[in-house]
N, C-alpha and C positions, 0 to 999 in steps of 0.2 A: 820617592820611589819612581821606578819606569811604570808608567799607564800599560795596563794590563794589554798584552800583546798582541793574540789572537782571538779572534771570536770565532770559534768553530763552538757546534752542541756537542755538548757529551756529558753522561751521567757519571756518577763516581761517587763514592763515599768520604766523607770530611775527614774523618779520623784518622787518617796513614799519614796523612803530608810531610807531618813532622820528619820523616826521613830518618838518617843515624845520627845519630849524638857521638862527636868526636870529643869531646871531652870538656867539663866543666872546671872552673877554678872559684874561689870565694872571695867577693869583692863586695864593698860594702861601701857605694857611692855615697851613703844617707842622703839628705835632704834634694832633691832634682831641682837645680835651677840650668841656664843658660852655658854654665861652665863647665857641664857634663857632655863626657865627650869619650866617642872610642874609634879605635880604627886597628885594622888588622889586616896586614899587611905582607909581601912577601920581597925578601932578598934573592932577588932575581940572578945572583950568581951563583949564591947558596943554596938558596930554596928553602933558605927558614924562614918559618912565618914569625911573624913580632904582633904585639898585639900594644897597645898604646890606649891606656886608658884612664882619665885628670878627669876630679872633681875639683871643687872650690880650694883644697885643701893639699890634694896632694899630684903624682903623677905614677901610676904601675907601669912596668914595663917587663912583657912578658916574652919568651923567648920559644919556641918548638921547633923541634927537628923535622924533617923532611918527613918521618912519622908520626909527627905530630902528637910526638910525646914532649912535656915540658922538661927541658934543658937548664934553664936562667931564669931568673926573674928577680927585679929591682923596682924599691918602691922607696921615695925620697919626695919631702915638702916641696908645693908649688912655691916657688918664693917669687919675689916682685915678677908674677904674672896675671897678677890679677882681675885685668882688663885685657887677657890675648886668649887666643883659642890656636890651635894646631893647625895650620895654613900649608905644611909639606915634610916632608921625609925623606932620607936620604942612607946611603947609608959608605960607611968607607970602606977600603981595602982590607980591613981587620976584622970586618963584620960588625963594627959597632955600629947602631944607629945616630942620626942627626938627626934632632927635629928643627921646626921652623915657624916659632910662637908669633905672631901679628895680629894687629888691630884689624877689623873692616877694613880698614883703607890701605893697609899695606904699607904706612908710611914709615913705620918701623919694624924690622924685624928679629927678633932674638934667636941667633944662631946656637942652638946649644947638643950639645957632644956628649952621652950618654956612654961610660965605659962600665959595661957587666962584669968584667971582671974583677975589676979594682971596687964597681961602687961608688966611684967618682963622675963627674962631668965639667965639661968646661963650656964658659960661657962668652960667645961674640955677639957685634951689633951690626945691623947692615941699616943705612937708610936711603931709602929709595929713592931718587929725582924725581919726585912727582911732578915739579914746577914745570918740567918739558914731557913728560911721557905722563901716559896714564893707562893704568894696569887691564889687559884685557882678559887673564886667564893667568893659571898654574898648573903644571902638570909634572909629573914625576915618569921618565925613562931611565932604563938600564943602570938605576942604584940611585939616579941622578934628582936632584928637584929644578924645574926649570921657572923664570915667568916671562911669558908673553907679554911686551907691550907695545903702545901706539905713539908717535912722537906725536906731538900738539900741533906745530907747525910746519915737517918736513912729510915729505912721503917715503916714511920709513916705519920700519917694525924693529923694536929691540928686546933680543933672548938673554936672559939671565941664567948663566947656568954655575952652579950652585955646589963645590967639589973640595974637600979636605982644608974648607973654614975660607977658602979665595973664590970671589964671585969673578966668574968672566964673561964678556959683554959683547956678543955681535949685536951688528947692526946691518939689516936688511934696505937697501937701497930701490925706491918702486920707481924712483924719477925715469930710468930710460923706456920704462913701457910705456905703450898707451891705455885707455879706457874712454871709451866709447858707448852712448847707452841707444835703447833702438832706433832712436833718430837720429845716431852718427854725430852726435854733438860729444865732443871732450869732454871728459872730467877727468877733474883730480883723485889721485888714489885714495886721499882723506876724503873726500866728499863721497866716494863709494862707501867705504868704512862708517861716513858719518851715516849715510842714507839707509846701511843696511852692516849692522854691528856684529863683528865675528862672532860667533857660537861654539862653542866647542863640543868636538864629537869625539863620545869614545868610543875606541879604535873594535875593542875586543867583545863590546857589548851592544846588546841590539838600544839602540835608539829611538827616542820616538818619535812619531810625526811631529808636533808640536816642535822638536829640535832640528827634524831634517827638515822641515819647511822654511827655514830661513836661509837668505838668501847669500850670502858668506859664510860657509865654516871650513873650520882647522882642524885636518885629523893629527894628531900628535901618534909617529912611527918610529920604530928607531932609526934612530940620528938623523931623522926627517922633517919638519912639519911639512903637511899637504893641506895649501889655501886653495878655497874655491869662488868661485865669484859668479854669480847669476842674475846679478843685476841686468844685463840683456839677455831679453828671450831667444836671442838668435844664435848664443850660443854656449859656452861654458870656458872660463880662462883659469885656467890651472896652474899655482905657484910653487915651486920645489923646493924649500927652503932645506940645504943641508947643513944639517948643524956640526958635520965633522972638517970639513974644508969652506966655510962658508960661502958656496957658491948659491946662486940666485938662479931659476930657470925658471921659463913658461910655454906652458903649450896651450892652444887653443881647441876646442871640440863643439864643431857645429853642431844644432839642432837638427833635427830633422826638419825639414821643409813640411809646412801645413797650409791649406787653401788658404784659409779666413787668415787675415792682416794682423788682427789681435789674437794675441795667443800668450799662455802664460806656460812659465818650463824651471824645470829643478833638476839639479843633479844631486847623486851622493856616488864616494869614493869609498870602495872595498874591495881590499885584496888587490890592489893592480891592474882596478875594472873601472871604468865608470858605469854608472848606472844613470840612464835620464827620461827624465819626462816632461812631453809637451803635448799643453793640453787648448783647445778653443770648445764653445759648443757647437760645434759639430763632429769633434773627432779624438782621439788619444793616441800618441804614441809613444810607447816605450823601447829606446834602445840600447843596449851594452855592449860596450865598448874597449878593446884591450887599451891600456893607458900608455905604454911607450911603445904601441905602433901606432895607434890611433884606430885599429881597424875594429868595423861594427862587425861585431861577432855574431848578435841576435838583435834583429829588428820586430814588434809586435805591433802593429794597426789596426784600429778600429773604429767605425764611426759610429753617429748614433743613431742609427736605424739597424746597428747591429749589435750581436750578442757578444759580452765579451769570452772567449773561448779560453783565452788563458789567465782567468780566475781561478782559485781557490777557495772562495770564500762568496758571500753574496757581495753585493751594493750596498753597503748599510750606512747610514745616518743616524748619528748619535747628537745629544744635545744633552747638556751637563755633564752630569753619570748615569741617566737613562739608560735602562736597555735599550743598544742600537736597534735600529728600524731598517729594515730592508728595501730599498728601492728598487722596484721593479724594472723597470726601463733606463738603458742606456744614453739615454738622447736626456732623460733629467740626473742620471748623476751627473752627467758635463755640464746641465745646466746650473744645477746647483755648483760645482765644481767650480766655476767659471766666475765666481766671485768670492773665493777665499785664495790664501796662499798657497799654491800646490805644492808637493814634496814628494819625497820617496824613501823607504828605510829599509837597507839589507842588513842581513844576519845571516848567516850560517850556520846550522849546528853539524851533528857529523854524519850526515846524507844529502840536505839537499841545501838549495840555496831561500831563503825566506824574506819577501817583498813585499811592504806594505804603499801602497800606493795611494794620493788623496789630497784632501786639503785641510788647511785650520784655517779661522775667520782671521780677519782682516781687520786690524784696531783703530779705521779711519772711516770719514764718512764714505759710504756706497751708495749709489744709483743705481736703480732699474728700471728694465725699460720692463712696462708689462701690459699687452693689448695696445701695444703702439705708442701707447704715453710715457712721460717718466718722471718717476717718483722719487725722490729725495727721504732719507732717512737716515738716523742713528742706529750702526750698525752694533755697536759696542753694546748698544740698550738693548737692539730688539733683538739678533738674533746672535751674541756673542759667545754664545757656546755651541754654536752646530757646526759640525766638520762631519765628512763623508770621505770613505777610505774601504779598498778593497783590499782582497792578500791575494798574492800570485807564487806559486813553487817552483822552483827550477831545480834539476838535476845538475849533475858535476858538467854538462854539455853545453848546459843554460838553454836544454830545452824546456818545456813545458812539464808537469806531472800531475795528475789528477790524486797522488797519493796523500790517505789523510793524516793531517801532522798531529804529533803526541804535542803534550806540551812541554813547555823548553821548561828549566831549571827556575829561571825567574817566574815564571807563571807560579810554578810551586811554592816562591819564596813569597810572593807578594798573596799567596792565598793564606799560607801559614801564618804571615806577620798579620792578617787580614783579622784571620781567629783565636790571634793569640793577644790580647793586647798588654800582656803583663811585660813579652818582649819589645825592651826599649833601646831607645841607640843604636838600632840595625844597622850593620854596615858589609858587603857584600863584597867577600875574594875569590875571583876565578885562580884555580890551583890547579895543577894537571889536568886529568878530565873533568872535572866536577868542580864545582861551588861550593864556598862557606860562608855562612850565615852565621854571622859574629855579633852577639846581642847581648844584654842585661836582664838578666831576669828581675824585676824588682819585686819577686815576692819573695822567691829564695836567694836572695841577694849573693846572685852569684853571677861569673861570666862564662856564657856556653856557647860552645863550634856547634855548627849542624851540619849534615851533608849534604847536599842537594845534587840532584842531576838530573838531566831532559826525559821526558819520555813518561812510561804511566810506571806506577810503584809495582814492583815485582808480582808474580803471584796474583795482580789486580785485574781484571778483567774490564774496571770501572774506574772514572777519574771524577775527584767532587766537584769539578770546575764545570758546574752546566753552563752558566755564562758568565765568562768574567768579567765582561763590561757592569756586571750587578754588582760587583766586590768589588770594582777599581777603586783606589784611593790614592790621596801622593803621600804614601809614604818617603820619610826623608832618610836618606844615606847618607851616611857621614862621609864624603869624599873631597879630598882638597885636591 
């Protein structure tokens, strides 16, 4: 699951969350091992949802109209798939689905072609060059399945993309850039990569700190990837990778200038913004930035003898699943701040803009200096689950707003899976305006849509999420 969102208080009653029940179907996994599996899905030209769902034994394949009444559905023995799980999705010009069966490793992949109407399917093989490339991610655009990867010994990235049974094959070239880290020493674009490993970010869902704090990620857009690289604090270098002309472009976006020497800084990419932050102990800045002008739209400063005015939320410091703890003083969240990874995560829903700002620890040894001496310790033993993260709201201007936010769709979904636990296989489709919550019931052995949407349930005056850092849990999504 996404780590619960927001920490605002608010009272509310348990029992609503559940939302609407768009409709159930009878499915009968039996026994739950490892080969249990669902996803649900939407044909992005069509706008039918497909539902895809294999136990040990067989494979459903479930069909709904745009209103999300069932249309089709095909149910045929898993055969020699015994040892693969559902890796991607596809679908063709006919509306038929493709799935894409692989090991772990992706060294083999089973192309197979599911025809609804006939009943039929046809079966290809793909095998990967693992020997030179190794797999960094997969991701499904515009009907399409794609995979990201890393050459072994060139400075390059190679996309797979994945279309009517023919695989086609760019290859991204990084040799004519530079890379430069804050001491203006070279590096190779593999040593970046090595030193700090792509992440991937999805494009359409909020994120979480734990994912934007790393220091390279790929937003996957249409016929786009957007790579970012923050491996220097000083600034942020931005890759364009277009997957319809294969052209290669970069832009660069300074940091804001900060007094103190050491200083740590993150960006994240949404919408056609950058968003960034640079942080030392004495000060924070946050700015954003239009992305093909380069121009700072909104700049926000503050040091730490000052109060942050464009919060939303308090200072808080969480450690495991603790109820976060609020830090009082500005001058010790940068202090704390100032030895974890910093990051920043936006989201959107349909008013305002939503920024979580902050750090996750650090999985290497740290020093501190404290009362002038310094201390050496294991960071990972002693304090490997404390992160400190505030929220900030912007309007459509990216100004500031004190306005207090509902909670989004996902808060609901991760409460509801929170109190339900007989819903298993969770897996999560944004559809028009609203979310479905696609899961297994394993008492009524059945498979059921839910509704969800942002904000407090009708009629409610009250939301049961007094704090949801006390319900966070990782729930898992089945997402290839």
């Amino acid at each position: 699951m996404k780590k619960l969102l927001f920490f605002f208080l608010i009272l509310y009653k348990s029992s609503l969350l559940g939302q609407t029940v768009l409709n159930s179907y009878p499915l009968n996994l039996k026994k739950y091992d490892e080969s249990n599996q669902i996803l649900n899905v939407e044909n992005s030209i069509t706008h039918d949802v497909f539902v895809f769902a294999t136990n040990t034994e067989n494979i459903t394949i479930l069909k709904y109209n745009t209103a999300l009444f069932l249309k089709d559905e095909f149910s045929i023995p898993r055969t020699d798939l015994q040892d693969k799980s559902i890796v991607g999705y596809s679908f063709s010009e006919d509306g038929n689905p493709t799935l894409y069966w692989g090991t772990e490793d992706l060294k083999t992949i089973y192309v197979i072609k599911y025809y609804l109407e006939g009943k039929t399917y046809k079966v290809l093989r793909f095998n990967f060059p693992v020997s030179s490339q190794s797999i960094i991610t997969t991701f499904q655009q515009n009907n399409l399945f794609y995979i990201l990867s890393q050459d072994a010994s060139q400075p390059a990235l190679g996309v797979y993309a994945f279309k009517n049974g023919i695989v086609e094959e760019k290859i991204y070239d990084f040799s004519p850039f530079t890379f430069q880290n804050r001491k203006t020493q070279f590096l190779t674009f593999n040593q970046v990569l090595r030193e700090n490993p792509i992440e991937k970010i999805e494009s359409d869902e909020y994120n979480t700190l734990s994912k934007a704090s790393k220091k390279t990620k790929a937003y996957m857009l249409d016929n786009h990837i957007i790579l970012t690289l923050d491996y220097n604090p000083n600034k942020t270098q931005v890759f364009d990778l277009n997957l319809e002309n294969h052209d290669l472009t970069e832009k660069i976006f300074p940091q804001s200038a900060t007094q103190a020497q050491r200083k740590l800084s993150n960006s994240f990419f949404y919408k056609d913004k950058i968003y960034q932050i640079n942080t030392t102990q004495d000060e924070l800045l946050f700015d954003v930035k239009d992305f093909n002008s380069g121009e700072t739209i909104k700049s926000f400063k503050v040091s730490k003898n000052d109060t942050i005015r464009f919060k939303s939320s308090p200072l808080l410091m969480q450690r495991d699943n603790e109820k976060p703890k609020e830090v009082k003083k500005t001058s010790k969240f940068l202090q704390r701040l100032s030895y974890l990874d910093v990051g920043l995560s936006v989201f959107k829903n349909n008013q305002n803009i939503l920024v979580t700002l902050g750090g996750n620890p650090r999985m290497e040894q740290m020093y501190y200096a404290i009362n002038d001496q310094m201390y050496s310790f294991n960071y990972t033993q002693t304090f490997h689950s404390e992160s400190v993260f505030f929220e900030t709201t912007l309007n459509n201007q990216y100004d500031f707003t004190l306005i207090q936010q509902q909670p989004l769709a996902m808060d609901n979904i991760n409460y509801f899976l929170d109190q339900n636990k007989k819903a298993t296989l969770p897996n999560v489709l944004k559809f028009k305006d609203f979310y479905i919550l696609g899961y297994y019931d394993s008492t009524a052995k059945q498979y059921i849509m839910r509704r969800f949407t942002d904000g407090f349930i009708p009629n409610e005056p009250t939301n049961p999420i007094i704090d949801k850092a006390t319900f966070s849990k990782s729930f898992s999504f089945d997402k290839p």
